[in-house]
Backbone of each chain as ProteinMPNN parsed JSONL, in Angstrom:
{"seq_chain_A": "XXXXXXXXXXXXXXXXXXXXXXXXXXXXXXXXXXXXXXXXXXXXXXXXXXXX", "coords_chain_A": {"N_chain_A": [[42.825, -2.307, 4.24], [41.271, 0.852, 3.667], [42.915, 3.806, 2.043], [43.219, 6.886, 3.919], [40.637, 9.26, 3.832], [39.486, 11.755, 4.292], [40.703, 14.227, 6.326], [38.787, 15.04, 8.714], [35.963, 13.723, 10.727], [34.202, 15.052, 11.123], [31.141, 16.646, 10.643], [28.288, 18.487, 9.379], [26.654, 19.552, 12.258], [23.983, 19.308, 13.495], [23.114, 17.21, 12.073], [24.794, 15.08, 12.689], [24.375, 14.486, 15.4], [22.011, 14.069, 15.223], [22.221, 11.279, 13.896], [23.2, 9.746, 16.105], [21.964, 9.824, 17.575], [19.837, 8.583, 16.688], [21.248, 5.84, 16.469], [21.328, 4.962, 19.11], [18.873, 4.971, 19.737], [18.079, 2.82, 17.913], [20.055, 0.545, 19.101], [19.139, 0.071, 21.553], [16.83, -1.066, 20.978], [15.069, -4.173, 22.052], [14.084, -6.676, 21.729], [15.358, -8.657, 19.378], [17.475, -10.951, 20.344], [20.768, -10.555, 22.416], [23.406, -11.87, 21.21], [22.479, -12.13, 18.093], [21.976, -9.993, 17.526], [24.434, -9.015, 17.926], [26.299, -10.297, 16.119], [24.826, -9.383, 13.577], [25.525, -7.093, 14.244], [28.438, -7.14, 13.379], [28.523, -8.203, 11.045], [27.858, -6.181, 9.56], [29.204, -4.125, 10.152], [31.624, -5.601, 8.728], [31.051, -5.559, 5.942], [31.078, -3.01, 5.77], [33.267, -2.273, 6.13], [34.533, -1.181, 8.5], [36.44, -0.22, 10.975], [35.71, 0.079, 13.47]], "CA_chain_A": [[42.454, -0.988, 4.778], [41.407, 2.128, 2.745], [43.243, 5.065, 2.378], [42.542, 7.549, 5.006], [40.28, 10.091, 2.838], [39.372, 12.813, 5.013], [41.297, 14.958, 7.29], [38.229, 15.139, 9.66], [34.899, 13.177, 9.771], [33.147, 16.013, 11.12], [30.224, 17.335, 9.381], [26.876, 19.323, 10.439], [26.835, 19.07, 13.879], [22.909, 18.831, 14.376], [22.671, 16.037, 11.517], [25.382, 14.039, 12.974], [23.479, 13.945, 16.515], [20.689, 13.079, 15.057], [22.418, 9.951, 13.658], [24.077, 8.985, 17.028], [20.625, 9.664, 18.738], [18.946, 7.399, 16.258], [21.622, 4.855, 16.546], [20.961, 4.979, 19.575], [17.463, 4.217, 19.98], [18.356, 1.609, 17.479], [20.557, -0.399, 20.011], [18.02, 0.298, 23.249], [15.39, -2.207, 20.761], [15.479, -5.444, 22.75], [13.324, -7.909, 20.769], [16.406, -9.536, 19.305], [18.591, -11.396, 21.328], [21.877, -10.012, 22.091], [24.381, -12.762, 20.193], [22.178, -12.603, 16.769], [21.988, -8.495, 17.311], [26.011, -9.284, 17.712], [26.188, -11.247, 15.052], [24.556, -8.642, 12.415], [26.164, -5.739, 14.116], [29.321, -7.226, 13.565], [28.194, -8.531, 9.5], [27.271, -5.24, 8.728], [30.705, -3.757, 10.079], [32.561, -6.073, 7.943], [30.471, -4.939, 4.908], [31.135, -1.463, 5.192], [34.891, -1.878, 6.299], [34.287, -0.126, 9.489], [37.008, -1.082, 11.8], [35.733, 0.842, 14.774]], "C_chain_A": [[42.342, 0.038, 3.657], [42.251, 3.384, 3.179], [42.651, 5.966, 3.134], [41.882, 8.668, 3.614], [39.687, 11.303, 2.576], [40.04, 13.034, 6.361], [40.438, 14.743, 9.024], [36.853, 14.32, 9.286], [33.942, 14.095, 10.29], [32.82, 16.417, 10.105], [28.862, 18.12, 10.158], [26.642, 18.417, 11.597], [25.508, 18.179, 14.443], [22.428, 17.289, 13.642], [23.786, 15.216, 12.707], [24.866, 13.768, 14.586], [22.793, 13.653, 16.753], [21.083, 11.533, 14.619], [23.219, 9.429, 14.53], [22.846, 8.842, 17.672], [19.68, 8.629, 18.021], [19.908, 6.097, 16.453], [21.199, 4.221, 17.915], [19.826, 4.365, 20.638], [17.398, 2.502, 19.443], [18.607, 0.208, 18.619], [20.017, -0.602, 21.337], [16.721, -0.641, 22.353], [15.688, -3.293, 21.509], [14.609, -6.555, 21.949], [14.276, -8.922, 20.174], [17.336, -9.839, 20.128], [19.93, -10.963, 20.841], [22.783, -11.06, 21.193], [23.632, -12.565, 18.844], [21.969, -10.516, 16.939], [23.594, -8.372, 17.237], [27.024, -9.474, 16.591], [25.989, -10.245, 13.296], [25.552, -7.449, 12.763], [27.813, -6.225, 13.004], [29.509, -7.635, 11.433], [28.227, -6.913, 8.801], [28.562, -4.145, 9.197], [31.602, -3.992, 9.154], [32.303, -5.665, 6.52], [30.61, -3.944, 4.613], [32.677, -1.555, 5.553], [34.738, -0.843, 7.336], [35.305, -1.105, 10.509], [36.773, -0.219, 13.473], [34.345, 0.119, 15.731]], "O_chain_A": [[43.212, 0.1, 2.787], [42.294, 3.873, 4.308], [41.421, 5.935, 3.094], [42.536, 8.843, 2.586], [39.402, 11.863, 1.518], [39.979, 12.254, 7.311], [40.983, 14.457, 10.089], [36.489, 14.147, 8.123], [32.784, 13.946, 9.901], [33.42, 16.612, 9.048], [28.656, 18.205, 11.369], [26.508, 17.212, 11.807], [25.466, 17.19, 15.175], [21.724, 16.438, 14.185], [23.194, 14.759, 13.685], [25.047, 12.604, 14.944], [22.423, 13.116, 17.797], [20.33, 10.62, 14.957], [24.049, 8.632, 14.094], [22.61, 7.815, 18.309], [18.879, 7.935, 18.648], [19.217, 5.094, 16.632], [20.755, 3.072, 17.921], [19.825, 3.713, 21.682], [17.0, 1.479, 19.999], [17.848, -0.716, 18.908], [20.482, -1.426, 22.125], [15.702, -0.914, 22.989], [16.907, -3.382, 21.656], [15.38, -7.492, 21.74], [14.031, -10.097, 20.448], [18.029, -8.962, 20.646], [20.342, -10.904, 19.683], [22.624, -10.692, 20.029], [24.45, -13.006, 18.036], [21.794, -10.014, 15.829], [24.019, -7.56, 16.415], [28.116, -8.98, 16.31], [26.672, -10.347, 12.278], [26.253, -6.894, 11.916], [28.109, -5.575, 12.001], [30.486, -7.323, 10.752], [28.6, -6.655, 7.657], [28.796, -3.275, 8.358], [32.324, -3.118, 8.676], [33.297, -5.412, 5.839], [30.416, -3.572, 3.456], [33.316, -0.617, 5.076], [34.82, 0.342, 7.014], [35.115, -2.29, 10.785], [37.624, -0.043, 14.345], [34.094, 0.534, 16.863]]}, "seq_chain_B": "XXXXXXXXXXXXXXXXXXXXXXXXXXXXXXXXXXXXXXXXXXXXXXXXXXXXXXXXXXXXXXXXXXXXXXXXXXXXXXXXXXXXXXXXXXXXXXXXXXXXXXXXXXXXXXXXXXXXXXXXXXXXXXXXXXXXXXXXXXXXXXXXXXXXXXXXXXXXXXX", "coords_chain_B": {"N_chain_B": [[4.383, -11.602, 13.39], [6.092, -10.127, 15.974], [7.95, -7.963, 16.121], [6.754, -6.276, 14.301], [4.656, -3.74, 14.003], [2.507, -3.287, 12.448], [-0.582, -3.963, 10.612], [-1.303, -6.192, 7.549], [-3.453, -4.899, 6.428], [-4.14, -2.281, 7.408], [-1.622, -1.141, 7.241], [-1.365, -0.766, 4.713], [-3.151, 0.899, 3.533], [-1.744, 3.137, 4.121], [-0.58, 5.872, 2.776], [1.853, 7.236, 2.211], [5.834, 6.734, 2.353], [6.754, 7.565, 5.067], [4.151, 7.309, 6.477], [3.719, 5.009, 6.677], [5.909, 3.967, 7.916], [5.524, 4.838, 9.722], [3.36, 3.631, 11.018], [4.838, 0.768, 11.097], [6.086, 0.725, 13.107], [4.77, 1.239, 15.27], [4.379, 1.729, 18.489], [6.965, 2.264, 18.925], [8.385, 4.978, 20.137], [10.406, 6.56, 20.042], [12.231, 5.006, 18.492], [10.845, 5.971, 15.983], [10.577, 8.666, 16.428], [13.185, 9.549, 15.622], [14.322, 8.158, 13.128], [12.69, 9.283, 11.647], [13.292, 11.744, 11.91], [15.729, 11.685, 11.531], [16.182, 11.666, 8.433], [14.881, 14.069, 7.552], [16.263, 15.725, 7.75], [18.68, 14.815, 6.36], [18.009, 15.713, 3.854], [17.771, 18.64, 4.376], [20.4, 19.243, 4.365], [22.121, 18.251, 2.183], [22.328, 19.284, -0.985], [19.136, 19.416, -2.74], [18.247, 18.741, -5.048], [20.69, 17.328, -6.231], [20.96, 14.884, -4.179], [18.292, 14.041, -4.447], [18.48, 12.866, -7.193], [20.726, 11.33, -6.63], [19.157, 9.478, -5.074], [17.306, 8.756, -6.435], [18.629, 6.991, -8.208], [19.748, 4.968, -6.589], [17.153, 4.232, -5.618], [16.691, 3.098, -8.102], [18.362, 0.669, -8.432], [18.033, -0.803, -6.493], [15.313, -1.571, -6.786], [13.311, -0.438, -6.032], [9.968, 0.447, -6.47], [8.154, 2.655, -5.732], [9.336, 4.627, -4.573], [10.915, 5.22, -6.622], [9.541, 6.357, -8.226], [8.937, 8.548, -6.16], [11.189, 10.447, -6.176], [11.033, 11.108, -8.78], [9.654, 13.152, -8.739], [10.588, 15.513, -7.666], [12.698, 16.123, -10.039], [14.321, 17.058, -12.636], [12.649, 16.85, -15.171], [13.873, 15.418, -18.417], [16.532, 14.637, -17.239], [16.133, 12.488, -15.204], [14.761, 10.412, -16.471], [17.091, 10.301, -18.465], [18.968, 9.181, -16.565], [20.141, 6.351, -16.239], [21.637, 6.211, -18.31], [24.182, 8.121, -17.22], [26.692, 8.332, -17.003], [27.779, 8.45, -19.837], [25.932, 10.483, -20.689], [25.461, 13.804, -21.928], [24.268, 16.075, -19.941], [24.003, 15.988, -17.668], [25.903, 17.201, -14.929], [29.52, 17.591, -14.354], [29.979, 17.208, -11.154], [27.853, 16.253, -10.324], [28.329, 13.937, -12.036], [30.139, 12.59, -10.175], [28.959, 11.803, -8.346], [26.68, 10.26, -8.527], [28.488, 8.047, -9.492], [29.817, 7.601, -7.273], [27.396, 6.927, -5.482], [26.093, 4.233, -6.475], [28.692, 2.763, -6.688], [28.379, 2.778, -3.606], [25.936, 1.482, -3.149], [26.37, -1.214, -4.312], [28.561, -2.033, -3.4], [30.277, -1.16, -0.827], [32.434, -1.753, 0.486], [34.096, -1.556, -1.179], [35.242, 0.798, -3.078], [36.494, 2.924, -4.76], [39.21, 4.835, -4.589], [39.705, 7.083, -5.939], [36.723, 7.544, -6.71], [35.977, 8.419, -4.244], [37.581, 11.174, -3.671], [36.332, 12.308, -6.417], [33.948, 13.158, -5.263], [35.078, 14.589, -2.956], [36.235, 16.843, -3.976], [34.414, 18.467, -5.612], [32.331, 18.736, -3.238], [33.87, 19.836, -0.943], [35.624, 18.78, 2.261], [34.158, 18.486, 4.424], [31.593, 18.753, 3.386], [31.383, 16.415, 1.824], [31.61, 14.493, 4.234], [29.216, 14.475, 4.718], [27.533, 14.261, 2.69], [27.836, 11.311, 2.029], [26.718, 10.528, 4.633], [24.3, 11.167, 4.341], [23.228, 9.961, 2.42], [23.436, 7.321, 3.694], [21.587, 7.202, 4.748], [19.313, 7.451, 3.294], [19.913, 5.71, 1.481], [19.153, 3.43, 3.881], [16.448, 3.973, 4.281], [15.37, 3.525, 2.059], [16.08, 0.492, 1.624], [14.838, -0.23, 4.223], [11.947, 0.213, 3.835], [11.603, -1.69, 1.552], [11.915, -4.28, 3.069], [10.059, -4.315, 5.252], [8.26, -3.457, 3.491], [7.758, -5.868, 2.608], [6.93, -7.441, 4.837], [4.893, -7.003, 5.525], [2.961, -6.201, 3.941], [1.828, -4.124, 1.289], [2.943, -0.043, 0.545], [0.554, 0.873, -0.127], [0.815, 2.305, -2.456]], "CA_chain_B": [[5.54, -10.786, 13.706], [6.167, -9.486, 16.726], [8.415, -6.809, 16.113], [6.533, -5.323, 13.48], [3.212, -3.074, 14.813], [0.964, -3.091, 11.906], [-1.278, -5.779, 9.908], [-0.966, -5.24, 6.312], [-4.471, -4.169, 6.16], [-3.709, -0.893, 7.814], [-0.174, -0.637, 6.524], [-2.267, -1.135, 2.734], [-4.022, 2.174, 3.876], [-0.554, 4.78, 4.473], [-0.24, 6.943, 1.511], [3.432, 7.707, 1.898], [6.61, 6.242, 3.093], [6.836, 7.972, 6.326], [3.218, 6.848, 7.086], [4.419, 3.551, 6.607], [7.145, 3.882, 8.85], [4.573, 5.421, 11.32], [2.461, 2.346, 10.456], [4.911, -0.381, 11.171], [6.886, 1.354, 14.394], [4.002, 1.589, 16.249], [4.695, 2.615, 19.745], [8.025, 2.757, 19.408], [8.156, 6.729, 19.738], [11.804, 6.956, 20.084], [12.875, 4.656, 16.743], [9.968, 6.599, 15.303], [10.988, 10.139, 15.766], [14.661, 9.735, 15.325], [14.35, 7.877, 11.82], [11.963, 10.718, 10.853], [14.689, 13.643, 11.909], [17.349, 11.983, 10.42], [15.605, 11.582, 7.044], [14.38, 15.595, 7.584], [17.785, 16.461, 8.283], [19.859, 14.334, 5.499], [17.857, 16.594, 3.061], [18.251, 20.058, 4.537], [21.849, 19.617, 4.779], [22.44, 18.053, 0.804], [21.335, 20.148, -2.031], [18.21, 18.377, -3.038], [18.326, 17.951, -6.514], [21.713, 16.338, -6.185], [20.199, 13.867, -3.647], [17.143, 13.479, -5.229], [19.525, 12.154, -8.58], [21.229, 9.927, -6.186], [17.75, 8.485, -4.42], [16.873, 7.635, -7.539], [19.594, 5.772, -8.692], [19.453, 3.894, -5.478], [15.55, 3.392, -5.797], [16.32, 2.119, -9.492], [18.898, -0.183, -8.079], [17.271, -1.557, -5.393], [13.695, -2.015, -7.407], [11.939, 0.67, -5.308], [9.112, 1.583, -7.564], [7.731, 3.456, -4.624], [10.565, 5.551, -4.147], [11.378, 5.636, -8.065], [8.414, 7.644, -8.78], [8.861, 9.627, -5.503], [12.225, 10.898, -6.382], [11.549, 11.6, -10.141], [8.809, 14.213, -8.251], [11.604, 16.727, -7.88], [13.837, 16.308, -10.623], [13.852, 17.822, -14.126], [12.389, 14.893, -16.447], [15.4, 14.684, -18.878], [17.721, 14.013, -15.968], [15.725, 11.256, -14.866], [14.812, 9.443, -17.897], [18.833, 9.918, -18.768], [19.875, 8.6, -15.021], [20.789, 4.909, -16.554], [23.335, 6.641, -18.862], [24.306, 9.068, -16.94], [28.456, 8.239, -17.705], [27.836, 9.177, -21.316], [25.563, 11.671, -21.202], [26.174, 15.624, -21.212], [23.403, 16.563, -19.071], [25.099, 15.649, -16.317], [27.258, 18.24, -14.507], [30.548, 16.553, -13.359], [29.75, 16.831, -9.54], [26.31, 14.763, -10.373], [28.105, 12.198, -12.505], [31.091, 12.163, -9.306], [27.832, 11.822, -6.921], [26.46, 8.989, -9.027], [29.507, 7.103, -9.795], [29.863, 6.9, -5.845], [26.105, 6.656, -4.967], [26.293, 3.23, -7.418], [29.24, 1.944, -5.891], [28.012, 2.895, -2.17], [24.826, 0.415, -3.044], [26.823, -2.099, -4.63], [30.363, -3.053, -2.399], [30.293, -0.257, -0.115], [33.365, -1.718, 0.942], [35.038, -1.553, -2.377], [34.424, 2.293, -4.037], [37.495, 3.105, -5.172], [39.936, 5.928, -3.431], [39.378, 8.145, -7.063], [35.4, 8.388, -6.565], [35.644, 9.252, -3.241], [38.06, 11.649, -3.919], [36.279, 13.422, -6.943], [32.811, 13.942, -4.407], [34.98, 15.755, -2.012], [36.892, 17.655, -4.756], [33.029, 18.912, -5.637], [31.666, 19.306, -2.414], [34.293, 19.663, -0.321], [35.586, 17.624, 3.189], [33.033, 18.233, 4.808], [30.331, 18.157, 2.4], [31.78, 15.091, 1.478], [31.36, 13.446, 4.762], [27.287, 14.819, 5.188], [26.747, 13.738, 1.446], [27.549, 9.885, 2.238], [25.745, 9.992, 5.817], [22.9, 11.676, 3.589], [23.434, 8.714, 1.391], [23.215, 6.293, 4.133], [20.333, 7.581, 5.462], [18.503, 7.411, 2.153], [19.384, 3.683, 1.054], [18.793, 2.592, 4.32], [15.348, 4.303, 4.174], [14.581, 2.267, 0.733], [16.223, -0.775, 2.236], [13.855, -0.891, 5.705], [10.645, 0.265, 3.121], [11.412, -3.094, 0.656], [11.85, -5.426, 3.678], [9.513, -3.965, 5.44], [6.91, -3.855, 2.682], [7.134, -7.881, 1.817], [6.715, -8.875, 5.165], [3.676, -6.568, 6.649], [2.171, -5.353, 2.972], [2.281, -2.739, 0.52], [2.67, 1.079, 1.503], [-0.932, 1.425, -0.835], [0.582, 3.55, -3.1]], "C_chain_B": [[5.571, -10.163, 14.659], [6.966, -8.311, 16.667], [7.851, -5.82, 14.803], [4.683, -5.223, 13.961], [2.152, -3.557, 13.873], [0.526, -4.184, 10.994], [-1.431, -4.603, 8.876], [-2.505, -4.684, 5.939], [-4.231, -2.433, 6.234], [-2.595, -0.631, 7.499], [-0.493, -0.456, 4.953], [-2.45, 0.468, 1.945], [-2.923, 3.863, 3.427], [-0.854, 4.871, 3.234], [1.296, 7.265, 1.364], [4.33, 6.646, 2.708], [6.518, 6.089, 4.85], [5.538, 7.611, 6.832], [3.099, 5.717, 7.187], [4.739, 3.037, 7.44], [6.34, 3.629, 10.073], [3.8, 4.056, 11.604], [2.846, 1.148, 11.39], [5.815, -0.273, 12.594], [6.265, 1.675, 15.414], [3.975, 2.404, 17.298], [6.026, 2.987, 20.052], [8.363, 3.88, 18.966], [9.579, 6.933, 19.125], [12.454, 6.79, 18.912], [12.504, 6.262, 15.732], [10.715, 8.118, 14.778], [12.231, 10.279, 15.326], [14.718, 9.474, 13.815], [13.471, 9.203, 11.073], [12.654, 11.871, 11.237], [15.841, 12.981, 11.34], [17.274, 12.308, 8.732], [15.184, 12.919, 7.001], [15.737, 16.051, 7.466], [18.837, 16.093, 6.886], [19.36, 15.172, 3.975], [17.778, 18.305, 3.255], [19.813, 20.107, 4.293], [22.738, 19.132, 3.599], [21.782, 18.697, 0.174], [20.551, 19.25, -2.712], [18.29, 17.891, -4.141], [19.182, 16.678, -6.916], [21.328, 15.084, -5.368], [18.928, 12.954, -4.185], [17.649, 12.258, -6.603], [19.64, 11.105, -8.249], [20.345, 9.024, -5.353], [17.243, 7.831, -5.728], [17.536, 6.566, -8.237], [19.386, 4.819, -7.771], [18.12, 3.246, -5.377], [15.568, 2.357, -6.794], [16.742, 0.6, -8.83], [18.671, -1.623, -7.169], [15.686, -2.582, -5.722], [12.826, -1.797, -6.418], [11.397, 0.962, -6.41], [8.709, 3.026, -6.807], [8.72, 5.226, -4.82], [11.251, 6.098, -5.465], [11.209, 6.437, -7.93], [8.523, 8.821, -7.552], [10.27, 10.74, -5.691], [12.112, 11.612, -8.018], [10.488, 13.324, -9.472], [9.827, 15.531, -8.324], [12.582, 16.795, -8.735], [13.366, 16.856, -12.182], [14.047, 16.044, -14.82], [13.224, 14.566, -17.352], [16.334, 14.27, -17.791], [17.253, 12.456, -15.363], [15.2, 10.514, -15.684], [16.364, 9.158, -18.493], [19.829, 9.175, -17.666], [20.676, 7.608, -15.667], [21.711, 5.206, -17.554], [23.925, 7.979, -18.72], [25.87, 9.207, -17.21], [28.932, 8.632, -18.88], [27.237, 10.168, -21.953], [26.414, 12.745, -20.633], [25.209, 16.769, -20.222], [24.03, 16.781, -17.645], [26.095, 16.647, -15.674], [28.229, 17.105, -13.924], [30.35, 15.945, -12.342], [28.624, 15.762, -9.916], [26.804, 13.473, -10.495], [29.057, 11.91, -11.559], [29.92, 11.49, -8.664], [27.443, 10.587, -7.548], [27.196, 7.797, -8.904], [29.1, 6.262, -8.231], [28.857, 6.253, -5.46], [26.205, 4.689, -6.001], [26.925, 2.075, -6.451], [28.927, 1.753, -4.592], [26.925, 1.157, -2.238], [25.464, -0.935, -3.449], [27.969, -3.197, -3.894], [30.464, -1.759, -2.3], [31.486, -0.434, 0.453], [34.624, -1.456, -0.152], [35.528, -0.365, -3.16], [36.037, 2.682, -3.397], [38.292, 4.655, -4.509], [39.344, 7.426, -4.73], [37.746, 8.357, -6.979], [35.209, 9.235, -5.042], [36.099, 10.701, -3.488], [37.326, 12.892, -4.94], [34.946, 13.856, -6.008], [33.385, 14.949, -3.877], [35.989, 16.677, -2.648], [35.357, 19.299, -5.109], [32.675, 19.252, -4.536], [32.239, 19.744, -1.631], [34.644, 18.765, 1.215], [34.687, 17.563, 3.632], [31.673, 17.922, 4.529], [30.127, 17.112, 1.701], [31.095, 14.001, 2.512], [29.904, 13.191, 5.31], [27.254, 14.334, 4.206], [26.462, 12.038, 1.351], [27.031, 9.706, 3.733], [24.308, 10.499, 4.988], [22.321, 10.1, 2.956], [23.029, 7.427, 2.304], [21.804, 6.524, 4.577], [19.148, 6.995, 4.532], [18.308, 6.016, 1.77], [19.093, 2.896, 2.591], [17.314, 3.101, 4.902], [14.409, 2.976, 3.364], [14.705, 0.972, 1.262], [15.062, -1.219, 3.242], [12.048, -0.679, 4.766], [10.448, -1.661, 2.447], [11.105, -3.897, 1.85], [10.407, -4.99, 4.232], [7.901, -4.357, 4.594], [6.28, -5.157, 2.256], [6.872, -8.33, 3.239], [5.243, -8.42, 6.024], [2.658, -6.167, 5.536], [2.492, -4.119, 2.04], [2.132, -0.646, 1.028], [0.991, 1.523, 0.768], [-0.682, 2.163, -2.081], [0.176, 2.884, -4.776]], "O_chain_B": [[4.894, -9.159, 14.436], [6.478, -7.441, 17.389], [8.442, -4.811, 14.418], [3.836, -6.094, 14.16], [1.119, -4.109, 14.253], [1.22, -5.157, 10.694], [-1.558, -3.379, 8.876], [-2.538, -3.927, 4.969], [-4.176, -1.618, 5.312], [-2.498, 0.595, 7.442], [0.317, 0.033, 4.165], [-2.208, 0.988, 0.857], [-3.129, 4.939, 2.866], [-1.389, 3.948, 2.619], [1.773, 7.535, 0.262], [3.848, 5.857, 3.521], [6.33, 5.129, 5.597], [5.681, 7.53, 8.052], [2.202, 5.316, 7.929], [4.307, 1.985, 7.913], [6.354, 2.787, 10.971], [3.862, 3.613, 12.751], [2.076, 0.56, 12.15], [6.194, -1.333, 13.092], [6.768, 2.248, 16.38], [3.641, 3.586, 17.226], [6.381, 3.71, 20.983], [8.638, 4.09, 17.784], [9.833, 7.36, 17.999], [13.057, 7.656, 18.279], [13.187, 7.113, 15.162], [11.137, 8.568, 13.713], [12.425, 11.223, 14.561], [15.115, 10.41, 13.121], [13.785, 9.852, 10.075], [12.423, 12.961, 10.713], [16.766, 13.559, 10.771], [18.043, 12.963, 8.029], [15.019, 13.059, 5.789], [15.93, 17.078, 6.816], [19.63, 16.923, 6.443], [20.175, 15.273, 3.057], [17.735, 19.076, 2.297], [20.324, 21.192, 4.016], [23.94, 19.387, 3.673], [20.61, 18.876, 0.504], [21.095, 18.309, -3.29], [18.402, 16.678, -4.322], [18.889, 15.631, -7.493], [21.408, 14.066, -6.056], [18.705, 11.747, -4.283], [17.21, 11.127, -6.809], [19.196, 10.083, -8.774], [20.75, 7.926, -4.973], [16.884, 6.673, -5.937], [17.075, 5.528, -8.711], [18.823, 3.784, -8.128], [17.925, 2.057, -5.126], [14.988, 1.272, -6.773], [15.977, -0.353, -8.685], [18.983, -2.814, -7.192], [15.2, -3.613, -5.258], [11.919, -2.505, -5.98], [11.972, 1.584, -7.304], [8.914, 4.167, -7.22], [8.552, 6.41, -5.11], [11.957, 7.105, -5.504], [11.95, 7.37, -7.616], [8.23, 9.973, -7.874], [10.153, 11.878, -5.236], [12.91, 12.46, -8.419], [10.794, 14.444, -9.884], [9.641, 16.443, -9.129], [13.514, 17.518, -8.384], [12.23, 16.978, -12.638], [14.736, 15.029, -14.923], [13.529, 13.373, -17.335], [16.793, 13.134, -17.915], [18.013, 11.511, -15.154], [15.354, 9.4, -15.183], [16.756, 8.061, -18.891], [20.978, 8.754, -17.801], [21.883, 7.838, -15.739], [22.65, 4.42, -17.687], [24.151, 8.787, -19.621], [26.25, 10.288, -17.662], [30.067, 9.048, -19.114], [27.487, 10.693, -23.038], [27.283, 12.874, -19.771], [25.461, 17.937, -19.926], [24.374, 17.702, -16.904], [27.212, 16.705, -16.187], [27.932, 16.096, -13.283], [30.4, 14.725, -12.184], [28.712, 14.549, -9.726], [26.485, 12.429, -9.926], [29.273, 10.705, -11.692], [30.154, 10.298, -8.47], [27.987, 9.632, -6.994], [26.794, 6.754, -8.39], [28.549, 5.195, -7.959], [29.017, 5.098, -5.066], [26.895, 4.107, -5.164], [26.436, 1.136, -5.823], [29.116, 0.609, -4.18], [27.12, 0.111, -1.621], [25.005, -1.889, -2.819], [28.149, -4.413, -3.845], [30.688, -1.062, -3.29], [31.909, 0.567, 1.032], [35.804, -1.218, 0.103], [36.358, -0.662, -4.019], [36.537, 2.724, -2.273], [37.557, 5.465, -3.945], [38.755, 8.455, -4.398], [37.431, 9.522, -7.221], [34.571, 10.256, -4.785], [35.201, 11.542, -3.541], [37.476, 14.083, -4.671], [34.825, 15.081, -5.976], [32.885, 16.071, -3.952], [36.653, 17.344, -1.854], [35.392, 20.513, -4.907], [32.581, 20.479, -4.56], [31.456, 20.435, -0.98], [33.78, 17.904, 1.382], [34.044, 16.538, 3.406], [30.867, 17.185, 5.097], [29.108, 16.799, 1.086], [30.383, 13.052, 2.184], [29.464, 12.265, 5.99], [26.683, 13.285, 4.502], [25.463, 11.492, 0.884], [26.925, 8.52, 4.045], [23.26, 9.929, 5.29], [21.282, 9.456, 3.099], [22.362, 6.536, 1.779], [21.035, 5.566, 4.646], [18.251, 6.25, 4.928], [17.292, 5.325, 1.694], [18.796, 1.706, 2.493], [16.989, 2.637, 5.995], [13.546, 2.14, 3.63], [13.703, 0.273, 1.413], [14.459, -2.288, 3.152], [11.101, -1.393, 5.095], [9.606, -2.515, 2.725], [9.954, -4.332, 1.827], [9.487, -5.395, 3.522], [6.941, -5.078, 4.866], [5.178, -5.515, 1.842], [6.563, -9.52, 3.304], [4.639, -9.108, 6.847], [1.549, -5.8, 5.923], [3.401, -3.31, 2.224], [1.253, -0.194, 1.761], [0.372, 2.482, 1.228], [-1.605, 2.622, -2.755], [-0.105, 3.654, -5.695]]}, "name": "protein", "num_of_chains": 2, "seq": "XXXXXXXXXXXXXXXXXXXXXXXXXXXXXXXXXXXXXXXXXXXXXXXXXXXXXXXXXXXXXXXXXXXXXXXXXXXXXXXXXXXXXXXXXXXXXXXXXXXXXXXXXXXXXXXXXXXXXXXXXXXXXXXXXXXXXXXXXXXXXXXXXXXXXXXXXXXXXXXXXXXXXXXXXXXXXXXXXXXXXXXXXXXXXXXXXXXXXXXXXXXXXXXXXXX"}
């Protein structure tokens, strides 16, 4: 685990709703099947150390 | 390819990134406009130059030419001819070479970047400008990232 390294992860309000609204859209693509969209989400978690 | 809209003829054609994007996202409006406001947005809300620095490092890194040359567009031409020793030069303001250091490690083992670089960004920018400068950051390499793949498997953006 990393040290915690901010107090808060807020930051500009309208960027950060733009990057929940693009995630968003992201996860509403359907072309890949869910287990191999599973599969990367879950690769690309472990890569950044994202335990959420 | 089914998930990708355009034949590299017409993807050959764009002139820029973002017409690229537009290019290979076809109908999907929604991807479309969102990736184009976050990328509008991750540069209103970082001071450009400083971004610009760290797009280019990430272009070098990556072996964006594309994106090299579009990034040296705004920067003062010693700064970007000195990028690749930017640790030993004196051009460099601190905050840049903090912003670098990180931007480096971010592209490299994003899981690895040490508690002391994070640390001197948000000494420089502060917390919060800390935690917009690496969503800026993500925004940016995973711009270059979806351009490279992107570009080998539908064509070049033309430029």
């Amino acid at each position: 685990m990393r040290t915690q390294r901010v107090e808060s992860s807020s930051f500009n309000a309208l960027f950060r709703e733009a990057l929940s609204r693009w995630q968003e859209q992201v996860v509403q693509l359907d072309l890949v099947d869910p287990v191999t969209t599973e599969m990367v989400r879950l690769r690309c978690a472990e890569h950044h150390d994202c335990h959420t | 390819m089914k998930f990708l809209s355009a034949c590299a003829y017409c993807v050959g054609m764009a002139r820029s990134t973002s017409q690229f994007f537009d290019a290979v996202l076809g109908e999907r409006a929604g991807v479309k406009k969102e990736l184009a406001n976050i990328h509008d947005l991750a540069w209103d809300v970082v001071d450009k130059a400083l971004l610009s620095l760290c797009k280019l490092r990430i272009a070098m890194i990556l072996g964006c030419d594309e994106e090299v040359e579009s990034a040296k567009q705004y920067l003062n031409p010693s700064k970007a001819d000195a990028i690749t020793q930017w640790s030993t030069s004196n051009i460099f303001t601190d905050e840049e070479k903090s912003c670098l250091r990180f931007t480096e490690e971010f592209i490299i083992d994003v899981s690895s970047i040490p508690d002391a670089s994070a640390t001197a960004v948000r000494e420089h920018l502060d917390e919060e400008g800390f935690v917009t400068f690496v969503n800026a950051l993500l925004v940016v390499e995973q711009r270059i990232r979806l351009l490279l793949v992107w570009s080998k498997l539908v064509g070049s953006t033309g430029k």
